[in-house]
Backbone as a chain_set.jsonl record, in Angstrom:
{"seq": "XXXXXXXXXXXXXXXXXXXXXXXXXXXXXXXXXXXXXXXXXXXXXXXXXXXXXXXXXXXXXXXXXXXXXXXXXXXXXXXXXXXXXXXXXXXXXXXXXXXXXXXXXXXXXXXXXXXXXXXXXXXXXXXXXXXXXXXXXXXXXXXXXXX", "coords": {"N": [[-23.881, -46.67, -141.969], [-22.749, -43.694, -143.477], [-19.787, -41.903, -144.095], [-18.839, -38.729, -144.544], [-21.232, -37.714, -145.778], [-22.397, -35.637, -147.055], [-21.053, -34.961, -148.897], [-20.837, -34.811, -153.123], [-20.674, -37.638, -154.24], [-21.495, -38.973, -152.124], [-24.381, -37.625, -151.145], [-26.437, -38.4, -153.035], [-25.464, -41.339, -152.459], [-26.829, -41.646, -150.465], [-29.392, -41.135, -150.85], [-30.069, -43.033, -152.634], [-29.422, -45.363, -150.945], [-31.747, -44.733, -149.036], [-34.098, -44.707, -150.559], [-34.256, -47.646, -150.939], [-34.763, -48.282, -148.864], [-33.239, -48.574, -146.606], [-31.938, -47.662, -143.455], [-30.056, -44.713, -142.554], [-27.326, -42.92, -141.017], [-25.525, -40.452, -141.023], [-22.232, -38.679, -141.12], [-21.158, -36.066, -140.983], [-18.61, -33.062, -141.903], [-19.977, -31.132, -142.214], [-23.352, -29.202, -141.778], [-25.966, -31.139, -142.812], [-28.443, -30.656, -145.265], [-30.361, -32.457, -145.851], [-33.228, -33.93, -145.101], [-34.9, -36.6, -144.201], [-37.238, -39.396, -143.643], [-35.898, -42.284, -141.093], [-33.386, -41.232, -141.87], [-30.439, -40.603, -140.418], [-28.836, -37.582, -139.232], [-25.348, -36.128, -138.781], [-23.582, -33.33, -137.627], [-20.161, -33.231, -137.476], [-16.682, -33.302, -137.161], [-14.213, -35.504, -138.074], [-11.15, -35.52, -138.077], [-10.576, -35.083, -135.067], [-10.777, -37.432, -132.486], [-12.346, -36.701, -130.009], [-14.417, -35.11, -130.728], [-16.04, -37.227, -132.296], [-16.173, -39.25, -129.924], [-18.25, -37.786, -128.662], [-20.552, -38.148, -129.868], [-23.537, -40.272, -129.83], [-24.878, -43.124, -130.618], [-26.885, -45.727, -130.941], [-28.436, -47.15, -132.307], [-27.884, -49.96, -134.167], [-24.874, -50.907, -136.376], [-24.6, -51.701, -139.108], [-23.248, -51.599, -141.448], [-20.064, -49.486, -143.152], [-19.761, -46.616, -145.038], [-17.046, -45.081, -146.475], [-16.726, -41.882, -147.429], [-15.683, -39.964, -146.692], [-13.59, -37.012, -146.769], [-11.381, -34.233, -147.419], [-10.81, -32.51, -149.149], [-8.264, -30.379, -151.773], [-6.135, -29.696, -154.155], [-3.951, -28.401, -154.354], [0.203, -27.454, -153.466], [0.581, -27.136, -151.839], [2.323, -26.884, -148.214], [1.337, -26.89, -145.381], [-1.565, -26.645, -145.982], [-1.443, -29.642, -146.82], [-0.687, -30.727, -144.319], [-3.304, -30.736, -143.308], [-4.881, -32.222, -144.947], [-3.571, -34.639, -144.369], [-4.246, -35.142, -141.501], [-6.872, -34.896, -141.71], [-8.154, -37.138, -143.754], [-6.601, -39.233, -143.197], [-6.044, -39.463, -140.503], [-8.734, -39.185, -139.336], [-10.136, -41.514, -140.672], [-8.72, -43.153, -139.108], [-9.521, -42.625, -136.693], [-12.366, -42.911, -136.754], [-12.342, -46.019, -137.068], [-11.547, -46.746, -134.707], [-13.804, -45.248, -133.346], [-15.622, -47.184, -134.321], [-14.711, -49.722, -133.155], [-16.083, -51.205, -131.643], [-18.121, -52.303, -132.15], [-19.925, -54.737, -134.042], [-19.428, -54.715, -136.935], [-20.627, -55.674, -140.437], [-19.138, -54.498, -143.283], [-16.602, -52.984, -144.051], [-16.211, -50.261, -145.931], [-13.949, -48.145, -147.561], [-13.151, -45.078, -150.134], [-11.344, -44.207, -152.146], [-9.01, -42.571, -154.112], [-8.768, -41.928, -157.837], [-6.642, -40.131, -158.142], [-4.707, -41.481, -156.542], [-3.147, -42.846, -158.318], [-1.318, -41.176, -159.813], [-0.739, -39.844, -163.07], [-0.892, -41.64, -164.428], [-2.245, -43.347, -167.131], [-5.866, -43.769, -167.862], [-8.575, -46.317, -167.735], [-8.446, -46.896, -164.259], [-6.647, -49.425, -162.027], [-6.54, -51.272, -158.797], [-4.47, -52.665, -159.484], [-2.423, -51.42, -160.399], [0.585, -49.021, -160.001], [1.116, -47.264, -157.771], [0.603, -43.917, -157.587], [1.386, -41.242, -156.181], [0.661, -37.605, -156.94], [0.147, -35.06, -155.389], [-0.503, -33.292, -152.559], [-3.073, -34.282, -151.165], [-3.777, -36.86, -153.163], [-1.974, -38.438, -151.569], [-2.49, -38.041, -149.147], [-5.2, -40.082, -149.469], [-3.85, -42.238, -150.506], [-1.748, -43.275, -148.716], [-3.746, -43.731, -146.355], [-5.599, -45.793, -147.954], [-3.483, -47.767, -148.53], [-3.06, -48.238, -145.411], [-5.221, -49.527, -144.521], [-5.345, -51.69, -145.775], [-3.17, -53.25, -145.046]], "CA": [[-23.337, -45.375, -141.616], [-21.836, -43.023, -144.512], [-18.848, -40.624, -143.381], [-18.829, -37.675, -145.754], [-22.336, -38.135, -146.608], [-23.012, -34.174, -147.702], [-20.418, -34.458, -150.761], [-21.384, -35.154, -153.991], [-21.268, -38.997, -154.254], [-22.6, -39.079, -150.607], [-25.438, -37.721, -151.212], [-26.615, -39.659, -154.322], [-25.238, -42.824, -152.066], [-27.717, -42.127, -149.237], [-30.512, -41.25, -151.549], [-30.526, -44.272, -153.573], [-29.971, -46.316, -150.289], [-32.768, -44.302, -148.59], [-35.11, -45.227, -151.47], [-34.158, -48.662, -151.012], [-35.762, -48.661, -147.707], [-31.887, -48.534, -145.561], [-31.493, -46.915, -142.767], [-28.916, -44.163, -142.959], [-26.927, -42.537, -140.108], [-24.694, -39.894, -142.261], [-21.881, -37.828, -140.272], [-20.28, -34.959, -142.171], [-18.184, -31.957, -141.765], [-21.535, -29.492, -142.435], [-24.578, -29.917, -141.599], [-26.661, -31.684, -143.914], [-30.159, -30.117, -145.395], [-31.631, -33.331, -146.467], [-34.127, -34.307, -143.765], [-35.784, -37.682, -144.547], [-37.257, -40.79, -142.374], [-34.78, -43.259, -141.642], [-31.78, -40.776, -142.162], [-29.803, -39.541, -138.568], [-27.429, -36.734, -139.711], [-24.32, -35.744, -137.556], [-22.255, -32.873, -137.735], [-18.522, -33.778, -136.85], [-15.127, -33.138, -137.234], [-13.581, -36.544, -137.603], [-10.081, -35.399, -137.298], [-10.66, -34.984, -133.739], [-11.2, -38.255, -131.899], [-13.114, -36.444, -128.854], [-15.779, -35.049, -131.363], [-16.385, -38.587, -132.672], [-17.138, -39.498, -128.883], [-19.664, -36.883, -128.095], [-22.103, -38.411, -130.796], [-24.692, -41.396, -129.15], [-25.435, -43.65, -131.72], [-27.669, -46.344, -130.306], [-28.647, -48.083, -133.021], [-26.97, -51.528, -135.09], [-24.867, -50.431, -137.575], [-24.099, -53.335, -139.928], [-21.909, -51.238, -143.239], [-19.511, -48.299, -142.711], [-19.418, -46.483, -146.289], [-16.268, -43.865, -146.192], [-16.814, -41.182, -148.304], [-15.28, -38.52, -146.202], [-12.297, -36.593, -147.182], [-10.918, -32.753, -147.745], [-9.96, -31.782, -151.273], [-7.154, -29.637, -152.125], [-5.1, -30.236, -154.945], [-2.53, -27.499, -154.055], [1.393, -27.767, -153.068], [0.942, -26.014, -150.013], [2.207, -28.034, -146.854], [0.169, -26.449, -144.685], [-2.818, -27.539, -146.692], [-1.139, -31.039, -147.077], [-1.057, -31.509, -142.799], [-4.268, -30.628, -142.806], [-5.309, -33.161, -145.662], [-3.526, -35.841, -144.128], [-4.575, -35.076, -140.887], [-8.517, -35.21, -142.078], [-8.572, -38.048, -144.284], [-5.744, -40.22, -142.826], [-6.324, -39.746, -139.306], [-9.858, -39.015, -139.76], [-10.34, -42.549, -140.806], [-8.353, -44.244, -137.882], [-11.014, -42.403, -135.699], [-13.577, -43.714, -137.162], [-12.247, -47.22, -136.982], [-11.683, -46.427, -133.205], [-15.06, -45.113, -132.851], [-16.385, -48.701, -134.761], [-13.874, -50.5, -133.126], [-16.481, -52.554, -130.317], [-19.39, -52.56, -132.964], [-19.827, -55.774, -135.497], [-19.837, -53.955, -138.499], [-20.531, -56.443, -141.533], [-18.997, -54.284, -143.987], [-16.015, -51.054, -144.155], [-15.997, -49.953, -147.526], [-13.01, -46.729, -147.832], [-13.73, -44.795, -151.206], [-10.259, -43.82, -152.552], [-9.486, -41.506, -155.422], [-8.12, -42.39, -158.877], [-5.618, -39.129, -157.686], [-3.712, -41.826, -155.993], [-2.689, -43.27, -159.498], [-1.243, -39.73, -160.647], [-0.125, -39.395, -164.279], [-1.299, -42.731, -165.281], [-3.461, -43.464, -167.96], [-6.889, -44.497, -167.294], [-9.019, -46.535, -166.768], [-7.413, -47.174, -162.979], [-7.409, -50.328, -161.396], [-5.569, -51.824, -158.165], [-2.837, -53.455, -159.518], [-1.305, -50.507, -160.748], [1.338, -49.138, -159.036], [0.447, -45.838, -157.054], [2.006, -42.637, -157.921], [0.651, -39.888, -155.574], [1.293, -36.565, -156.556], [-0.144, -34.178, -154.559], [-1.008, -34.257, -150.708], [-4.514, -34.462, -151.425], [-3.442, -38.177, -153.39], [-0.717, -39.195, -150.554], [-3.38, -38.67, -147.895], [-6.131, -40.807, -150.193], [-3.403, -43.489, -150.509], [-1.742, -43.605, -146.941], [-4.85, -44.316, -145.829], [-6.254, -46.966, -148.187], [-2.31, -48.442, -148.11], [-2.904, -48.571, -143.905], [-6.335, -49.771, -144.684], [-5.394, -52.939, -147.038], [-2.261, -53.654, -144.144]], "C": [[-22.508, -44.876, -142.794], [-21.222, -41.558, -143.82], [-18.615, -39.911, -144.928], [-20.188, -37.512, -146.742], [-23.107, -36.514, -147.286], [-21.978, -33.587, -148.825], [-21.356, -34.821, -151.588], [-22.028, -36.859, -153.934], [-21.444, -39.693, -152.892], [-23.857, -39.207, -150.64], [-26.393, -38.456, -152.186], [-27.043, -40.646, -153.777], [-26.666, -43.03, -151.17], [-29.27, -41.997, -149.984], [-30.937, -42.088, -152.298], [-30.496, -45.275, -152.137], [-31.538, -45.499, -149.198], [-34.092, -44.931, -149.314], [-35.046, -46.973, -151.759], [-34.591, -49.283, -149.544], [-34.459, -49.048, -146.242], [-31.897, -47.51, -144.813], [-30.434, -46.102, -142.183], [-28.112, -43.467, -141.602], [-25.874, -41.667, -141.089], [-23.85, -38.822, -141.185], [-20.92, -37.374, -141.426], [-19.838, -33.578, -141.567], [-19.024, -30.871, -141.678], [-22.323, -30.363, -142.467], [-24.841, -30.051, -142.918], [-28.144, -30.952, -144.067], [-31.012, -31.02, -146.053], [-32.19, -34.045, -145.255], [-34.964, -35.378, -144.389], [-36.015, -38.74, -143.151], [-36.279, -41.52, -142.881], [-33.253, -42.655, -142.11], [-31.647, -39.992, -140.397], [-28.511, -38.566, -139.183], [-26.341, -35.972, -138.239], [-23.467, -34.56, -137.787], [-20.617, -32.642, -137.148], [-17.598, -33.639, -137.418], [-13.92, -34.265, -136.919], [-12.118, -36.968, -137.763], [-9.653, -35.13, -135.836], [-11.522, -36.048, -133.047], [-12.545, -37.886, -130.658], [-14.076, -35.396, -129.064], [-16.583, -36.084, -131.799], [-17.117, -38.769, -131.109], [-18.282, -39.219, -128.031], [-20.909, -37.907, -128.715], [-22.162, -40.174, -130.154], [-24.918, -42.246, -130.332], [-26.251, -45.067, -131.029], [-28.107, -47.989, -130.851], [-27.708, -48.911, -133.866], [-26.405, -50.861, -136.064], [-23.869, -51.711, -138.135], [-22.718, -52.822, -141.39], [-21.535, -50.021, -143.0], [-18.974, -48.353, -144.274], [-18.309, -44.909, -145.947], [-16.007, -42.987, -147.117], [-15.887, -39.79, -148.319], [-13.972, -38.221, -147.177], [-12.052, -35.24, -147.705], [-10.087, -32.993, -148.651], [-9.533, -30.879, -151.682], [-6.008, -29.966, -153.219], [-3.735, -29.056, -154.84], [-1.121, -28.129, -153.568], [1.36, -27.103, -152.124], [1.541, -27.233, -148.683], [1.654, -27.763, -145.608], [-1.239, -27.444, -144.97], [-2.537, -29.308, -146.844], [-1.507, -31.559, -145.836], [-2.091, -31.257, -143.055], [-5.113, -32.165, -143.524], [-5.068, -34.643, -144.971], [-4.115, -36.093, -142.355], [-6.374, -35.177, -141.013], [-8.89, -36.578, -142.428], [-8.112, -38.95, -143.793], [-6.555, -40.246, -141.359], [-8.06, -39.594, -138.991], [-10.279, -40.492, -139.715], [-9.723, -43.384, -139.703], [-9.128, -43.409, -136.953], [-12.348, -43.029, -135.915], [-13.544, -45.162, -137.015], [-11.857, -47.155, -135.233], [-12.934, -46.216, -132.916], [-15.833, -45.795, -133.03], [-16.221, -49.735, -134.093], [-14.613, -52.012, -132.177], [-17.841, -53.206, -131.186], [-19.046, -54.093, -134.141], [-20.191, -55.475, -136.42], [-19.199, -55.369, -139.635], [-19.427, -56.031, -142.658], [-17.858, -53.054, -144.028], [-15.626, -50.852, -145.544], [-15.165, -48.376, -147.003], [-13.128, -46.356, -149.529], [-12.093, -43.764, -151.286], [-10.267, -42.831, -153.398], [-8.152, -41.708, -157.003], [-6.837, -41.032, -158.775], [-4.059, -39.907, -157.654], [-2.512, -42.853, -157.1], [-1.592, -42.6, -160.299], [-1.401, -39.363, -161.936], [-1.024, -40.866, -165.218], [-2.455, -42.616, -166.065], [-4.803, -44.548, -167.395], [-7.7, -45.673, -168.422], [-7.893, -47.545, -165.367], [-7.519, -48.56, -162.927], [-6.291, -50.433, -160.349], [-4.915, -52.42, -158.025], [-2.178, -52.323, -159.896], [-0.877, -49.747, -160.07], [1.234, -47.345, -158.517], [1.618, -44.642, -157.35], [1.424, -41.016, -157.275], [1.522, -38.295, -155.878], [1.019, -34.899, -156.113], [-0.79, -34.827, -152.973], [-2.148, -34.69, -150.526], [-4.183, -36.359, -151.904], [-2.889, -39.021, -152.241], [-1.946, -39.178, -149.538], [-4.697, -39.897, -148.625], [-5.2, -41.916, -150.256], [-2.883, -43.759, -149.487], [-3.133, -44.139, -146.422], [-5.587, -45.642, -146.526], [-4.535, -47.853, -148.238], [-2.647, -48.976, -146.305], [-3.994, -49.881, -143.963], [-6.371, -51.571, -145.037], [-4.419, -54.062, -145.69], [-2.852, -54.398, -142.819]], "O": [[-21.566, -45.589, -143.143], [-21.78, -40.593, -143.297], [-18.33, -40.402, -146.02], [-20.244, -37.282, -147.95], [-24.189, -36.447, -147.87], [-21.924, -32.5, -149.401], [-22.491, -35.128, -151.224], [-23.171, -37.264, -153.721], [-21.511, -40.913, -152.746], [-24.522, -40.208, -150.375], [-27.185, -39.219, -151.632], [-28.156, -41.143, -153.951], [-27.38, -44.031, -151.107], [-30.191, -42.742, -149.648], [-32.097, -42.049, -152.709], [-31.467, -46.026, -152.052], [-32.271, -46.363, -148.718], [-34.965, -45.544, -148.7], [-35.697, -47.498, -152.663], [-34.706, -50.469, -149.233], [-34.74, -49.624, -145.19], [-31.869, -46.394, -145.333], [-29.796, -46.651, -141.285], [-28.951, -43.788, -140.761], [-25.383, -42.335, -142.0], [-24.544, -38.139, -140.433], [-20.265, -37.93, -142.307], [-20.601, -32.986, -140.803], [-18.758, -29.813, -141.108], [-22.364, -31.539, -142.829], [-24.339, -29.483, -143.888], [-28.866, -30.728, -143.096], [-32.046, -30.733, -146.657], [-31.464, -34.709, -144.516], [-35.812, -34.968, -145.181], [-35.358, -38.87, -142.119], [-35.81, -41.656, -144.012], [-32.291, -43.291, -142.541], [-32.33, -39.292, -139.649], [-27.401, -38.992, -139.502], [-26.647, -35.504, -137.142], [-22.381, -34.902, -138.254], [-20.251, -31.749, -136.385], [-17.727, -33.965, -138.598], [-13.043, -34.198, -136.058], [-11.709, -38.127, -137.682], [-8.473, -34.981, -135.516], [-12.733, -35.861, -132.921], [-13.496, -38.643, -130.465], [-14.591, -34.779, -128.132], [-17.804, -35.945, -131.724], [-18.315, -38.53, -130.951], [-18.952, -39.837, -127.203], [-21.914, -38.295, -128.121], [-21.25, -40.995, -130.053], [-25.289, -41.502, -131.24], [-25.467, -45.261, -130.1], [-28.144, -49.132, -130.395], [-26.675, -48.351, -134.235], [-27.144, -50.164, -136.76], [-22.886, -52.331, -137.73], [-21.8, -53.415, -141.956], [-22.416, -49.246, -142.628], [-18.284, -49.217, -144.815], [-18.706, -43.914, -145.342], [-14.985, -43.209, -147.767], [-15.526, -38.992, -149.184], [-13.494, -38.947, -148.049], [-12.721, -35.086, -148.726], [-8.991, -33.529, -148.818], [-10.403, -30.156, -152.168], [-4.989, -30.553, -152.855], [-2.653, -29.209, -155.406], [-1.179, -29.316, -153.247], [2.309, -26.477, -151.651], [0.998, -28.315, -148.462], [1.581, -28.685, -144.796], [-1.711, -28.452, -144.445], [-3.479, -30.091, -146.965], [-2.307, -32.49, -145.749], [-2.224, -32.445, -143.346], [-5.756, -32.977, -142.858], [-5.89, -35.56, -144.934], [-4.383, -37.247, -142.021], [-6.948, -35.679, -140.047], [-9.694, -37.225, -141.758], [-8.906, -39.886, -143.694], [-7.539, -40.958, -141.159], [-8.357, -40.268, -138.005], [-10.828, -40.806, -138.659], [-10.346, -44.405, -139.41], [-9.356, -44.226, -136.061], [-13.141, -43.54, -135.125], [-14.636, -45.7, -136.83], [-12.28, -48.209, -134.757], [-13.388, -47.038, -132.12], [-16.878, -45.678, -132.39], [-17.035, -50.659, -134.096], [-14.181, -53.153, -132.013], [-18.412, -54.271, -130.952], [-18.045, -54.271, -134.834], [-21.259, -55.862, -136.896], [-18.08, -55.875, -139.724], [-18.743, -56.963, -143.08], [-18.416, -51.958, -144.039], [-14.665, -51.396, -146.087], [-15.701, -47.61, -146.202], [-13.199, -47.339, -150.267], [-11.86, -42.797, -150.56], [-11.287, -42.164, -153.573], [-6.927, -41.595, -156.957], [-5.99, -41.199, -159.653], [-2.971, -39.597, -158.138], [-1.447, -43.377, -156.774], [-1.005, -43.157, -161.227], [-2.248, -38.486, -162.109], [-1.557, -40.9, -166.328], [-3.454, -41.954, -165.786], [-4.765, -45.623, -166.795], [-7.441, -45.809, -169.618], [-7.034, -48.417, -165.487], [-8.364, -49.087, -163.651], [-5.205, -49.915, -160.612], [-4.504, -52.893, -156.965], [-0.997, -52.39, -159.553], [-1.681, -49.395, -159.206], [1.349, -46.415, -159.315], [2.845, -44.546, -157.336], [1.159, -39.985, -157.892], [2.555, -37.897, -155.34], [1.6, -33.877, -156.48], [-1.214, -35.879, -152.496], [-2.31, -35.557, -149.667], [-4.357, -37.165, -150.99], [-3.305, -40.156, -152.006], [-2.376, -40.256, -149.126], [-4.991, -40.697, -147.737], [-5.848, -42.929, -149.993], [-3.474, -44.698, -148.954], [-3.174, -45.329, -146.109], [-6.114, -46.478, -145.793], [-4.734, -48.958, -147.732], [-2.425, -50.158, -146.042], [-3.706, -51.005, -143.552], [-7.18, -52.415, -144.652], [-4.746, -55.214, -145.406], [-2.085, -54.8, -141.943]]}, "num_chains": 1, "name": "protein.A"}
């Protein structure tokens, strides 16, 4: 299953595992216009737990790839609840809506954001410096994530 699978490195993800013969289940904010066998597309709003529960899913799902996430680099705080409200809580729905399934695998897909100023290349020892809400919700969440 890939959440956010109609961004950029979504789609890519599901097209190289598509061509690898994986069966994809992809739920995203907008519909999706790639129609293949072997892909189930969802459109959902997974800041809202009781859109998550509408959708049937039936079939085994063994690897939860988390791609999702709303991108704003602004100082607005408006725009910030909303960010952390998408990506943060967003993601503890999703681990609620996994929560009875034996998923092999939850991969969360962070963003070198949550680094700020630092020089690159990133890695996770270095010590997080979020500075915009867009970063703080990308690291709250892989911080909850790691906990």
């Amino acid at each position: 299953m890939v959440i956010g699978g109609n961004g950029f490195i979504g789609k890519a993800f599901i097209k190289k595992a598509l061509k690898n013969n994986y069966k994809v289940i992809n739920l995203s904010s907008s519909k999706s216009n790639l129609k293949k066998n072997n892909l189930t597309n969802f459109k959902v709003d997974i800041s809202k737990f009781e859109n998550l529960k509408k959708i049937k899913i039936k079939k085994k799902i063994d690897h939860v790839i988390n791609l999702s996430g709303m991108i704003d680099h602004s100082s607005d705080m408006h725009k910030g609840i909303q960010l952390i409200e998408n990506n943060f809580l967003g993601t503890i729905n999703i681990i609620k809506f996994i929560k009875n399934r034996k998923i092999k695998t939850f991969i969360n897909i962070g963003s070198s954001d949550e680094y700020g100023n630092s020089k690159s290349p990133q890695n996770e020892n270095k010590i997080e410096n979020p500075l915009t809400y867009y970063s703080l919700s990308k690291n709250i969440t892989n911080n909850f994530l790691v906990n």
